[in-house]
Backbone bond lengths (Angstrom), bond angles and torsions (degrees), N, CA, C in turn:
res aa  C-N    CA-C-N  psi(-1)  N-CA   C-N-CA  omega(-1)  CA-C   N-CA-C  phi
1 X - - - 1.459 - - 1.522 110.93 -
2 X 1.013 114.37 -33.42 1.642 114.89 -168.24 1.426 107.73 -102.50
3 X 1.259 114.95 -7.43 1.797 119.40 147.96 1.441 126.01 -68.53
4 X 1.671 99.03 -34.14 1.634 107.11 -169.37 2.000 85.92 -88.67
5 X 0.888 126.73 -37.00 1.756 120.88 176.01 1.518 105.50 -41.79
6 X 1.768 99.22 -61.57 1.656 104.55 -161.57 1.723 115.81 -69.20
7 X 1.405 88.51 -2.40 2.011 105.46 174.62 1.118 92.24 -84.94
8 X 1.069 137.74 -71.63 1.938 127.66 -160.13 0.973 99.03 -51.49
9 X 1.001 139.71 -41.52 1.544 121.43 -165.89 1.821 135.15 31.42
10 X 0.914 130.58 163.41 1.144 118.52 -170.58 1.820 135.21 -9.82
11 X 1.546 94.19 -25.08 1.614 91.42 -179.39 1.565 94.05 -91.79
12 X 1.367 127.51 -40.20 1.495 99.74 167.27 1.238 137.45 -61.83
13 X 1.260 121.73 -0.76 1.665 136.76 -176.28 1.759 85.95 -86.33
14 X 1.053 94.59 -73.45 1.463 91.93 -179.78 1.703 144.60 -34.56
15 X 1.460 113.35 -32.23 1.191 168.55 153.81 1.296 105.12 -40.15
16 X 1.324 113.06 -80.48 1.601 121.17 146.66 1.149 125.59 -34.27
17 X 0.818 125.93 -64.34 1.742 126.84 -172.23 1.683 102.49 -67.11
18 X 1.525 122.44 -44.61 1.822 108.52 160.56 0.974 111.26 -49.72
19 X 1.283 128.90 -47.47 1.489 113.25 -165.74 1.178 109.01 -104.61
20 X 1.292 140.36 51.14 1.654 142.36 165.13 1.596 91.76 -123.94
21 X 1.216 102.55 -52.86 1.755 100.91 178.70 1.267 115.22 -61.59
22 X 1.114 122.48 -38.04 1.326 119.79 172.05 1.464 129.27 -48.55
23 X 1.522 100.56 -38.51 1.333 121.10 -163.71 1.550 80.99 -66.88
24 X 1.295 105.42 -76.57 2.094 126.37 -169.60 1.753 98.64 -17.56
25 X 1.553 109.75 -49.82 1.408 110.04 -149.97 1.804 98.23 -81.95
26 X 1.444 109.67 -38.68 1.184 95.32 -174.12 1.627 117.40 -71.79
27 X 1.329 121.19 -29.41 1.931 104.04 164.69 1.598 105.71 -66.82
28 X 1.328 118.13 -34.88 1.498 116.88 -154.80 1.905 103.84 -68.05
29 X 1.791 107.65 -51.23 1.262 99.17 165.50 1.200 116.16 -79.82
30 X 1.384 149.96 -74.12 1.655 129.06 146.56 1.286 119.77 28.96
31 X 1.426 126.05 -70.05 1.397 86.60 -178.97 1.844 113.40 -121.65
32 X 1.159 106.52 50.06 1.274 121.96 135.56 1.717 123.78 -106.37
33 X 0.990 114.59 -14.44 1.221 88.55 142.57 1.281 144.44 -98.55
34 X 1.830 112.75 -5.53 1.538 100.68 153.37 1.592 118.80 -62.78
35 X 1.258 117.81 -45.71 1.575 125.86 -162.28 1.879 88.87 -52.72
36 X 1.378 114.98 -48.86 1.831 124.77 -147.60 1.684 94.16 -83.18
37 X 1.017 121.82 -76.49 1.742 142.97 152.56 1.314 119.29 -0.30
38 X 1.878 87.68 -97.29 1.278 114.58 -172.66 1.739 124.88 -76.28
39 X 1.310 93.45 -10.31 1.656 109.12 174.94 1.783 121.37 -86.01
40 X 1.326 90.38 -41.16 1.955 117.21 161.84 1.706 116.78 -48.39
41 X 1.106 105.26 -18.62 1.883 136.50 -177.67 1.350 113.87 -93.92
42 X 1.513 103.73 -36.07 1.608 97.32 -167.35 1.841 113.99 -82.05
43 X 1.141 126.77 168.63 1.500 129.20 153.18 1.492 125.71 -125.97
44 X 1.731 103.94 118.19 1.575 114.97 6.76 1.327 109.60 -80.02
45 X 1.283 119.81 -153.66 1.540 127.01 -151.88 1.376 86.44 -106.89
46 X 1.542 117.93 152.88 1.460 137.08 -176.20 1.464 130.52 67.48
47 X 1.615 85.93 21.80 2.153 100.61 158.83 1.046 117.99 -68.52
48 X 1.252 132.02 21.31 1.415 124.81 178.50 1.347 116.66 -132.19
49 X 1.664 126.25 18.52 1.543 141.01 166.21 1.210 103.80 112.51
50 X 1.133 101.20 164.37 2.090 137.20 177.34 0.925 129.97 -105.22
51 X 1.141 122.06 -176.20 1.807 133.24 163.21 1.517 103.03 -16.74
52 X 1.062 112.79 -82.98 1.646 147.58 -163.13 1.709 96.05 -58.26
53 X 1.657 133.14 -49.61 1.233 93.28 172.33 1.887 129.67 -90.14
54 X 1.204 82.62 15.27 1.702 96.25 179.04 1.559 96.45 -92.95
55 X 1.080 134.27 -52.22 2.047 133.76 166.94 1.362 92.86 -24.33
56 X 1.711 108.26 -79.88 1.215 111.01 -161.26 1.617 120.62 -71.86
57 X 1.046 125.21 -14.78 1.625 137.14 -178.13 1.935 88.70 -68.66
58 X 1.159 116.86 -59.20 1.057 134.04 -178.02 1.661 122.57 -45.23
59 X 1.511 100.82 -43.47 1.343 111.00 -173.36 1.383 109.93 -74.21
60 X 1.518 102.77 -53.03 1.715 114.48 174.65 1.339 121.64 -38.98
61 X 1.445 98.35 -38.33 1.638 114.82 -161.93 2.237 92.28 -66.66
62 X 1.184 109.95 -47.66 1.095 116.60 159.04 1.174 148.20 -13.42
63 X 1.477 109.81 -77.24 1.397 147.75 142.48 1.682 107.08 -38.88
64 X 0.942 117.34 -33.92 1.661 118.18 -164.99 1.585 89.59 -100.84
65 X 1.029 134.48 -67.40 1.645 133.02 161.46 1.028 104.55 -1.75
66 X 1.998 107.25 -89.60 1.246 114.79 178.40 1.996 123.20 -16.60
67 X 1.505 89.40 -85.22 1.476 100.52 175.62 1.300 113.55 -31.88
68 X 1.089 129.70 -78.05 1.472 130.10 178.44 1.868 109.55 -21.13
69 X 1.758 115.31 -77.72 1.636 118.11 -156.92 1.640 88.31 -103.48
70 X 0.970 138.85 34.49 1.929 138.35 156.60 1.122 83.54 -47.71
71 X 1.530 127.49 -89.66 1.364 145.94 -102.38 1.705 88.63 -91.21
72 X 1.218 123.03 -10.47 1.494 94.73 -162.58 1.515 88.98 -141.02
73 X 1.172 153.88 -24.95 1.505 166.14 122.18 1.471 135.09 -41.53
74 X 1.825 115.04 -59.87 1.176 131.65 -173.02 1.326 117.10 107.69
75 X 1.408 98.45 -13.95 1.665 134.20 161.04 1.889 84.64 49.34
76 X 1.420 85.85 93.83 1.703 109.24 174.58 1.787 100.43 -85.64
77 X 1.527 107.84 -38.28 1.439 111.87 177.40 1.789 109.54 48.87
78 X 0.890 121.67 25.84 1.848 128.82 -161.64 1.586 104.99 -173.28
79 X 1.567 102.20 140.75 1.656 94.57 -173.09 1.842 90.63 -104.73
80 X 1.187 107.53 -15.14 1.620 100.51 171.26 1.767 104.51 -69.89
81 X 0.998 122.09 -3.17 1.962 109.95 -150.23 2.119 72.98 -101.26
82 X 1.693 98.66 -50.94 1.664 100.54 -174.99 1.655 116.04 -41.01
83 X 1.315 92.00 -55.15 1.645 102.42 -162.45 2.110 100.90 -71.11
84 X 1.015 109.63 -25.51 1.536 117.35 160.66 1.414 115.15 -58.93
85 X 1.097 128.65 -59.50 1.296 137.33 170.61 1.375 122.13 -50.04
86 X 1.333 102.38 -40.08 1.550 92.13 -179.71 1.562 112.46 -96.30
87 X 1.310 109.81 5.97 1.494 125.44 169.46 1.672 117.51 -77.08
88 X 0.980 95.33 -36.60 1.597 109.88 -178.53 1.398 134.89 -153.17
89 X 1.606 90.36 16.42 1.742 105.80 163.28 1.234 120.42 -139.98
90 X 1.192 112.21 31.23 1.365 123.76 173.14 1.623 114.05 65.67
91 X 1.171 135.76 2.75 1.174 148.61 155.52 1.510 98.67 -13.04
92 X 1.569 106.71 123.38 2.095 100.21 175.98 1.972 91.48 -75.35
93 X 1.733 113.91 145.74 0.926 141.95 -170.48 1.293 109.72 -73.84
94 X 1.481 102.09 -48.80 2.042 116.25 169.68 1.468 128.60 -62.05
95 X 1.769 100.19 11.31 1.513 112.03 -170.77 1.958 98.24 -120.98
96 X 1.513 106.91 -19.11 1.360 105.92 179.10 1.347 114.56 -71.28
97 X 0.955 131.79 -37.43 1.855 117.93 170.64 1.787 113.40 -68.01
98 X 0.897 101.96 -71.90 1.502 104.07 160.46 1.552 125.50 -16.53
99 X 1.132 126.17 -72.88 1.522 136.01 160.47 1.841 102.00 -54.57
100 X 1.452 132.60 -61.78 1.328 105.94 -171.07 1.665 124.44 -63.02
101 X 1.866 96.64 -32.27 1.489 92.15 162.80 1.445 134.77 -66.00
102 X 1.795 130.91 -0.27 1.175 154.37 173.24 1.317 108.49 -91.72
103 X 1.225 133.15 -31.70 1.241 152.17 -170.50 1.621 96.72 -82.05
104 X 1.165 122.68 -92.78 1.511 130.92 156.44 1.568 121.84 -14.94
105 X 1.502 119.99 -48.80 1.200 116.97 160.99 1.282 125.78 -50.96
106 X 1.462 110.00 -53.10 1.485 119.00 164.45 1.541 136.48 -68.42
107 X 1.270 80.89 15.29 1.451 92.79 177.09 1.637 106.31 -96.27
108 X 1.605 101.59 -76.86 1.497 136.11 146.86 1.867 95.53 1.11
109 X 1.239 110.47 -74.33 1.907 105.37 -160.35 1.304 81.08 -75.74
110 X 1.316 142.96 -66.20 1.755 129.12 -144.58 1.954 93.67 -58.87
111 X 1.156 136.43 -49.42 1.509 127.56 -176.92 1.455 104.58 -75.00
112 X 1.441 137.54 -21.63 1.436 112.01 153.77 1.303 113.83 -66.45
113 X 1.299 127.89 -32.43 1.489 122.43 174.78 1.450 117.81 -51.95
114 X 1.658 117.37 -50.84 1.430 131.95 -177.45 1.838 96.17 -52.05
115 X 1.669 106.26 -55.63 1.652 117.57 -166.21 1.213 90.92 -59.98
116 X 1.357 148.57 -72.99 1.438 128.85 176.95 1.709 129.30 -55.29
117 X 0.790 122.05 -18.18 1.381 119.96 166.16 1.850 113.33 -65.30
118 X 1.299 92.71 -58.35 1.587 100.94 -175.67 1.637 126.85 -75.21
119 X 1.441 100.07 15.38 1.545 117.54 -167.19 1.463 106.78 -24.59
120 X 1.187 99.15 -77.24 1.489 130.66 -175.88 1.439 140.47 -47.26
121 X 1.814 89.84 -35.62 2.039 110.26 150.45 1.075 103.55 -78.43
122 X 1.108 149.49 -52.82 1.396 146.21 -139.27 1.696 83.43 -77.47
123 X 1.496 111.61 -70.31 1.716 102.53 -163.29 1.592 122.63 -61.52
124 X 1.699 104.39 -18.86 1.350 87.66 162.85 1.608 117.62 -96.22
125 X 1.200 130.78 -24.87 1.602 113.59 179.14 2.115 102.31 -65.08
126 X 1.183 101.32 -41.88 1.660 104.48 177.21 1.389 106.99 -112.72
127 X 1.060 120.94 119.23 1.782 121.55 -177.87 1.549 112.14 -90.14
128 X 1.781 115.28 -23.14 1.438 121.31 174.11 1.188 113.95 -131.64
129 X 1.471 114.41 29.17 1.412 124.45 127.89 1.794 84.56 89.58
130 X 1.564 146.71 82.84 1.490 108.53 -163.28 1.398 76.51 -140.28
131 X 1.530 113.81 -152.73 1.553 121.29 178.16 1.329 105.73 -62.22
132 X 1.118 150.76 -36.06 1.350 151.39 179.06 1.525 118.63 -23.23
133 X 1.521 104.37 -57.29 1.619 114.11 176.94 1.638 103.95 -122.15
134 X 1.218 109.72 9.46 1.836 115.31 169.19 1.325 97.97 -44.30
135 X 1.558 126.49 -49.83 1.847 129.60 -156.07 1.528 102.35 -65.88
136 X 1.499 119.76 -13.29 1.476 119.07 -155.69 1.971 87.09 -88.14
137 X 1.214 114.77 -6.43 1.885 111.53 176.16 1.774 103.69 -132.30
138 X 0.883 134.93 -20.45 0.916 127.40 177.44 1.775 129.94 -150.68
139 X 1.079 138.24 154.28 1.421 139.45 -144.96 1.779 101.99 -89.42
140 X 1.090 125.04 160.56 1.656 131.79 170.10 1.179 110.95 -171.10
141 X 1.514 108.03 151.66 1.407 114.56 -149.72 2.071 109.24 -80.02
142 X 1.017 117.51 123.46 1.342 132.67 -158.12 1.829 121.08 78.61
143 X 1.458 101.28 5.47 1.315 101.06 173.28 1.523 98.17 103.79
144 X 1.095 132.13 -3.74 1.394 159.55 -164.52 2.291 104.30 68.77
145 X 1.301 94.35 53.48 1.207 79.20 -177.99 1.905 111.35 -124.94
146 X 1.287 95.39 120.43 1.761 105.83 -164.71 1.520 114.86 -55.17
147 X 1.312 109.38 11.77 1.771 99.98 -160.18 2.012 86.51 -99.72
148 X 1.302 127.97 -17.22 1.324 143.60 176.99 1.524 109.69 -107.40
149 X 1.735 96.37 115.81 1.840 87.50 -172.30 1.715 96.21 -111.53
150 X 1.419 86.26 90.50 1.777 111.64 156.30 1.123 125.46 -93.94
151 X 1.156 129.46 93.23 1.696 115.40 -174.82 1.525 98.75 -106.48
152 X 1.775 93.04 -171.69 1.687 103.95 -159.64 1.887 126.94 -40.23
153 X 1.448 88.94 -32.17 1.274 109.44 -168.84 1.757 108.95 -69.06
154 X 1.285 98.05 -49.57 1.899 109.87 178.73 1.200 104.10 -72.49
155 X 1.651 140.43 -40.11 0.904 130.35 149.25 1.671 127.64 -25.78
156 X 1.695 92.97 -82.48 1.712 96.64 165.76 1.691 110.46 -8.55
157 X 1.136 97.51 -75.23 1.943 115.86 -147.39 1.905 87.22 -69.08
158 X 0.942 129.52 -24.86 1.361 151.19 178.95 2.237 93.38 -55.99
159 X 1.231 90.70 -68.09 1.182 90.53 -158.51 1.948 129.13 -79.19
160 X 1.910 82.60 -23.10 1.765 106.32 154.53 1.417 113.01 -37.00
161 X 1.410 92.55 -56.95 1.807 111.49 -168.78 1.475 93.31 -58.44
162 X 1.241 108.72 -81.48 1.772 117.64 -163.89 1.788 96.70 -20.11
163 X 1.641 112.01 -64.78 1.489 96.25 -133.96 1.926 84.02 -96.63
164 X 1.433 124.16 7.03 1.454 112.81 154.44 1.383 118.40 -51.44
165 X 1.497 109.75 -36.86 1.493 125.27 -168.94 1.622 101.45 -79.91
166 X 1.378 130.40 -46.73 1.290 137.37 178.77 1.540 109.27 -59.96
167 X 1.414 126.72 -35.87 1.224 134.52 -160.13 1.468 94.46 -70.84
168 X 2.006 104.14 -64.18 1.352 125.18 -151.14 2.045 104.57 -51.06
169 X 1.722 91.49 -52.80 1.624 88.69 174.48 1.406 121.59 -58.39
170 X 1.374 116.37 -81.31 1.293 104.28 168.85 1.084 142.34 2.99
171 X 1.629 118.84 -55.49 1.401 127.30 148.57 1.276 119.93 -33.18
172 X 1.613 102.67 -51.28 1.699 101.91 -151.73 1.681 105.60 -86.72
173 X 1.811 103.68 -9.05 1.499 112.07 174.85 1.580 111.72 -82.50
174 X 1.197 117.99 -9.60 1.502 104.70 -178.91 1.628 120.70 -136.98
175 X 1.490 101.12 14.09 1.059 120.50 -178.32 1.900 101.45 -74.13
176 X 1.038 116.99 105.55 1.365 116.34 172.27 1.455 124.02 -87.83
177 X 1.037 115.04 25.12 1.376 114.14 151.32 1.309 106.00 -127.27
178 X 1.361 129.04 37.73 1.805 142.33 168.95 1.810 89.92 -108.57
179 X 1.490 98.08 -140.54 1.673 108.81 172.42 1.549 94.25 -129.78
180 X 1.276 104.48 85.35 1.593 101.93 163.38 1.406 121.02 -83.27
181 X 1.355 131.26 151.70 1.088 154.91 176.81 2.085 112.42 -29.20
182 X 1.176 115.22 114.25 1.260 110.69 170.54 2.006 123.96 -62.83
183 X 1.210 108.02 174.54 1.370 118.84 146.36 1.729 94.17 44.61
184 X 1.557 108.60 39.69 1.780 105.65 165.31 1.809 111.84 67.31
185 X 1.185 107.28 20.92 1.287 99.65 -168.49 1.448 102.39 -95.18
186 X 1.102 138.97 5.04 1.683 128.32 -160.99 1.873 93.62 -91.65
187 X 1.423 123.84 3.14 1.487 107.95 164.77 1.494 87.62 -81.85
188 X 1.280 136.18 -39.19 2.032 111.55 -153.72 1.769 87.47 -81.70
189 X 1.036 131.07 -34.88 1.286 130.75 -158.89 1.927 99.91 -69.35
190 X 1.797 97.96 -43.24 1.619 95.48 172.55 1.877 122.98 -72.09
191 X 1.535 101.76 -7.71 1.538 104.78 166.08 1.423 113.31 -71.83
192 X 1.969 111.23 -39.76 1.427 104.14 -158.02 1.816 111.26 -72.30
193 X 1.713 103.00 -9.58 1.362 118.91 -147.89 2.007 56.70 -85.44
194 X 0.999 144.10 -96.55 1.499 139.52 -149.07 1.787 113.68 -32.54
195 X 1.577 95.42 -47.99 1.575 80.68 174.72 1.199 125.25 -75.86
196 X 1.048 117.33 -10.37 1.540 124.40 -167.18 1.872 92.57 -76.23
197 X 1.374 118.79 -62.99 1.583 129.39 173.35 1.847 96.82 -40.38
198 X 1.369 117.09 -71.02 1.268 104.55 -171.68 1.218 126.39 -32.18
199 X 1.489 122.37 -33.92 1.837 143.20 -145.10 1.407 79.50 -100.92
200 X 1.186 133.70 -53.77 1.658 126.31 -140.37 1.416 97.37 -106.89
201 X 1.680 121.91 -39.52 1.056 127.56 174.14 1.146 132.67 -112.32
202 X 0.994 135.42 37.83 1.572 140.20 160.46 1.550 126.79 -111.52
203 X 1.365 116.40 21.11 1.578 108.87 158.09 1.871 116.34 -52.70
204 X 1.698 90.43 -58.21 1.535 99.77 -159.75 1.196 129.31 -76.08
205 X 1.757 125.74 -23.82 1.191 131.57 140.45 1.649 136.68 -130.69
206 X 1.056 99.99 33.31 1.185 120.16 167.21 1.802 102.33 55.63
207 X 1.758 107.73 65.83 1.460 127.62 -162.00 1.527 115.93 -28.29
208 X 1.459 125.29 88.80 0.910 135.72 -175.46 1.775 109.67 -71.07
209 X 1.413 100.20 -35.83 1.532 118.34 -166.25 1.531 114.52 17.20
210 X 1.114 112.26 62.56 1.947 108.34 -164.54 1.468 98.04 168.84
211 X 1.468 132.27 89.55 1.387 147.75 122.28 2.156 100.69 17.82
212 X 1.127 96.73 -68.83 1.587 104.87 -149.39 1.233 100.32 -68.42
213 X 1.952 99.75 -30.89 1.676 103.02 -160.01 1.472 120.77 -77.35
214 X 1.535 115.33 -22.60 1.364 154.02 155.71 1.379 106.00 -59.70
215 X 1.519 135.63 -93.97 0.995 126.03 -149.72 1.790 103.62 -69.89
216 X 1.197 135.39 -81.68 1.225 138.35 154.58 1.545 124.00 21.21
217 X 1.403 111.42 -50.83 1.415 115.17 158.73 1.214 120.21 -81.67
218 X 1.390 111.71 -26.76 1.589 106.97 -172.76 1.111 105.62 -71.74
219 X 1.232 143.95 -16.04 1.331 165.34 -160.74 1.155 92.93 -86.10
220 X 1.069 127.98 -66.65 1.361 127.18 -152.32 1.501 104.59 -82.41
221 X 1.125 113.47 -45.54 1.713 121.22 147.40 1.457 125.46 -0.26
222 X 1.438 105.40 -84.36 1.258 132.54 159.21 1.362 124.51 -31.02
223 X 1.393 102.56 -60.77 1.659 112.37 -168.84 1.905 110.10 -77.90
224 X 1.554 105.97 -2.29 1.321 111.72 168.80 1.211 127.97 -126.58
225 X 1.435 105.35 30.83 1.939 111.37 179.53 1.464 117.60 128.69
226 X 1.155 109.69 -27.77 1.292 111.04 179.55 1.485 130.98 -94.69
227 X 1.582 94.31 85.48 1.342 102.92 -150.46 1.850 120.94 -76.14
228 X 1.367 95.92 -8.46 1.855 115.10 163.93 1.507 107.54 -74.53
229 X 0.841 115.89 -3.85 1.631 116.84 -169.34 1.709 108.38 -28.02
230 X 1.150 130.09 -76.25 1.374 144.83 158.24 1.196 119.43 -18.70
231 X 1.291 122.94 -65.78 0.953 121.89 173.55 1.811 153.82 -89.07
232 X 1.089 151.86 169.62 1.428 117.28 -152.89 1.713 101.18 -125.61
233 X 1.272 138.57 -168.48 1.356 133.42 -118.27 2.085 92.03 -102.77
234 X 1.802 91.50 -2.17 1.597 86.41 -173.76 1.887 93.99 -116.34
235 X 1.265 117.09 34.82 1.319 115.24 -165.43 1.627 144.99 34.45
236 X 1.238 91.45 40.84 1.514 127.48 176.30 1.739 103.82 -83.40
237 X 1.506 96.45 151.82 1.179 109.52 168.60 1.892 112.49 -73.89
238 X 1.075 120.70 89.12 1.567 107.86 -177.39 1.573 131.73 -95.55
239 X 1.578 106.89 -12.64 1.564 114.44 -154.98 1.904 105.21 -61.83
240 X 1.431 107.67 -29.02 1.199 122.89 -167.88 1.688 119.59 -48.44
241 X 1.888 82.75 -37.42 1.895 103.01 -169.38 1.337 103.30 -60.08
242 X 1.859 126.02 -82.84 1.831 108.23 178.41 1.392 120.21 -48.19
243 X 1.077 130.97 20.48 1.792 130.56 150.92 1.285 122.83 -94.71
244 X 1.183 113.42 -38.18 1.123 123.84 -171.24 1.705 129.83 -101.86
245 X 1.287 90.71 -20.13 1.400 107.88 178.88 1.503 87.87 -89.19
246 X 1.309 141.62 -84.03 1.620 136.78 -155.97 1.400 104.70 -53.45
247 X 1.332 128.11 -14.76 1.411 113.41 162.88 1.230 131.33 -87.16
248 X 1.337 118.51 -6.62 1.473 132.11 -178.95 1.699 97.19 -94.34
249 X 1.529 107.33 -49.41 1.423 105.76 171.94 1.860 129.16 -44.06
250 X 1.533 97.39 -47.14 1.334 87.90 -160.87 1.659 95.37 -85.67
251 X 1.265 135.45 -11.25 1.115 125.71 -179.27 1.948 105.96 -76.76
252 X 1.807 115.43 -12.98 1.136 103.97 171.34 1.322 111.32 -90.93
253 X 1.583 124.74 -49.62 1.921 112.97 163.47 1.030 115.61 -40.56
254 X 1.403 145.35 -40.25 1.514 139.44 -151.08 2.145 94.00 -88.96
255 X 1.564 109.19 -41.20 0.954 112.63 156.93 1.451 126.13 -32.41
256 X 1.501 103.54 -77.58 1.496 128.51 -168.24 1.535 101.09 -44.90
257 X 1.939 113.60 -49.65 1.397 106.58 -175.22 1.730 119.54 -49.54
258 X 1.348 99.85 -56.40 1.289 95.23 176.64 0.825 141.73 -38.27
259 X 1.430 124.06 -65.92 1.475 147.57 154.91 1.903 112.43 -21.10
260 X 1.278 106.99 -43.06 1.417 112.18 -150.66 1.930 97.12 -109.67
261 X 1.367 105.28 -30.89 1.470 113.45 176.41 1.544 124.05 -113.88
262 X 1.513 80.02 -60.07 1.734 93.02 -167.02 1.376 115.84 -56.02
263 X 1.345 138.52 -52.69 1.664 146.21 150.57 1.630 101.04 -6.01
264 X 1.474 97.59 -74.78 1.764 101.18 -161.91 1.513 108.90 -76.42
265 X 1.306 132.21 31.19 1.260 117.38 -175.24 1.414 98.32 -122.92
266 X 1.642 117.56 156.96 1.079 115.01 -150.20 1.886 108.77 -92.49
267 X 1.473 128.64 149.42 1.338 134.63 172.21 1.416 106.43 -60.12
268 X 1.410 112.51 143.04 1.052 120.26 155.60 1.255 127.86 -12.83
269 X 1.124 132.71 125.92 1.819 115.17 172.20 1.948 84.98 -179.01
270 X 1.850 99.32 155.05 1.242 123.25 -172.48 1.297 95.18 -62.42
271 X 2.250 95.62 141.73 1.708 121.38 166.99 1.814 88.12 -32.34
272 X 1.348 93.41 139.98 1.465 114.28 139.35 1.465 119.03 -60.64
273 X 1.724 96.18 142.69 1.599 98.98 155.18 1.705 133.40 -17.04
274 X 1.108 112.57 75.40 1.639 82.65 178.03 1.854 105.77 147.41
275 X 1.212 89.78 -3.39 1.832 103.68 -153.39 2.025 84.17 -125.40
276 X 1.544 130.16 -42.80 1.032 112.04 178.09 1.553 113.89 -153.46
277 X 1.101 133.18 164.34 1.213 99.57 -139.29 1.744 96.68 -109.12
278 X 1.563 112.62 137.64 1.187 124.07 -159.93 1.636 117.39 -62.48
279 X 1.402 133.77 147.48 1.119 140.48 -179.24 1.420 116.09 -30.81
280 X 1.892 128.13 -55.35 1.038 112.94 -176.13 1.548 125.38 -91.80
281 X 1.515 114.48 28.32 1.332 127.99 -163.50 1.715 94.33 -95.93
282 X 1.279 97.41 -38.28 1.638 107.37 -176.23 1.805 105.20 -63.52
C-alpha cells in the first residue's frame, strides 16, 4: 500500500482533491437546489426542506469528501484549509496552487452536474435564470435576501469569522497530539464542525468558508445562463468576498489554534507508566 501511495504521487493527490470536492459540491449544491427549485414547485411552496436540511445536506457532503481523498491527499477539499496548512503545518507550498486549482475544478463539474440535473426546476421556478435561484450555486450576502441589509463588506467580516472557526477546529480535530477522534471518525466529526457553522452561521453570507466551493459553481453558473453570476442581489461586485474572506480566515483560526493550544500541548513522547506495559515487565 505505501508503494502504490508513493506511485501516485502528486497526480493522485490531486485526483483526490477533484473528486472529494466534487463529492462535497454535489449534496452541498444538490440540495439547495431541491429545497430553492424544487421546493418553489411544491403546494404549498417549500415541501422540499429548509435551513436545516441544507446545514446538514452540506455537512454530509463533507464527511463523504473527506472519506473519498483522506487516504491519498488528507482531502483538504478547501483552498483556505491548503493555504492554512502550509502556513502552519508544514504543508509543501508547490502543492498549494495545484490542489486549489483541483479543488475548484471539482467544484466547477459537480455544479454543472447539479445545473444539468435540475434543468427543468431551475427554468420553471426562474425562467431567466436571475438572483432568485443564483443561491442554489453560489453564496450572497444575506442569502441574497433584501429584507437584511448585509452588504459585501459585513459579509466579508462574516466570512473571516466563519472559516476562523472552521480552521481553528479542524486543527483541534486532527491534531494528534490533542484528543482526536477515534476509529476514523474525524471526517463525520469534520461534517458536524460544517453543520454546526451552517446553523449558527449562515444568516449573513450564506457560509461559504471554501474559495473553490464559491467560485467553482459560480462559474459554472455563469457559463449556463446566469448572467448576474458575479454580482450580488444589490449589483455589486461580490464574487471576490468567499475567496478572499476564507483565506484571510483560515490563516487567522489555524493561527488562533496555535497560539492558544497547539504551543502548550505536549511532544510526542512514550505511554506513561501504566498505559503499556514497560520493557522489563516482559
Amino acid at each position: 500500500m505505501a508503494e502504490r501511495l508513493k506511485r501516485s504521487g502528486l497526480v493522485g493527490e490531486l485526483s483526490a482533491e477533484f473528486a472529494g470536492t466534487m463529492i462535497l459540491i454535489l449534496f452541498g449544491c444538490g440540495v439547495v437546489a431541491q429545497v430553492v427549485a424544487g421546493g418553489a414547485l411544491t403546494t404549498p411552496p417549500g415541501g422540499l426542506g429548509n435551513h436545516d436540511s441544507i446545514a446538514w445536506a452540506w455537512g454530509l457532503g463533507v464527511t463523504l469528501g473527506v472519506y473519498v481523498a483522506a487516504r491519498l491527499s488528507g482531502a483538504h477539499l478547501n483552498p483556505a484549509v491548503t493555504v492554512a496548512l502550509a502556513t502552519f503545518k508544514g504543508f509543501p507550498w508547490s502543492k498549494v496552487a495545484p490542489y486549489a486549482l483541483a479543488q475548484t475544478a471539482g467544484a466547477f463539474v459537480a455544479a454543472l452536474l447539479v445545473r444539468w440535473n435540475y434543468t427543468e426546476a431551475l427554468a420553471k421556478a426562474d425562467p431567466t435564470h436571475t438572483i432568485k435561484t443564483q443561491g442554489v450555486f453560489s453564496t450572497l450576502p444575506a442569502n441574497g435576501n433584501p429584507n437584511l441589509p448585509v452588504h459585501e463588506w459585513g459579509a466579508f467580516r462574516d466570512q473571516i469569522i466563519g472559516t476562523a472557526i472552521l480552521l481553528l477546529l479542524i486543527l483541534a480535530v486532527t491534531d494528534l497530539l490533542n484528543t482526536p477522534p477515534g476509529a476514523n471518525l474525524a471526517p463525520f466529526i469534520v461534517g458536524l464542525i460544517v453543520v454546526a457553522i451552517g446553523m449558527a452561521w449562515g444568516t449573513n453570507a450564506g457560509y461559504a468558508i471554501n474559495p473553490a466551493r464559491d467560485f467553482g459553481p459560480r462559474l459554472a453558473s455563469f457559463l449556463t445562463g446566469y448572467g448576474g453570476a458575479w454580482r450580488d442581489q444589490y449589483g455589486n461586485f461580490y464574487f471576490w468576498v468567499p475567496i478572499i474572506g476564507p483565506l484571510i480566515g483560515g490563516l487567522l483560526g489555524a493561527g488562533l489554534y496555535k497560539v492558544f493550544i497547539g504551543r502548550f500541548l505536549p511532544t510526542a513522547e512514550p505511554e506513561p507508566p501504566g498505559r503499556i506495559p514497560a520493557p522489563d515487565e516482559n
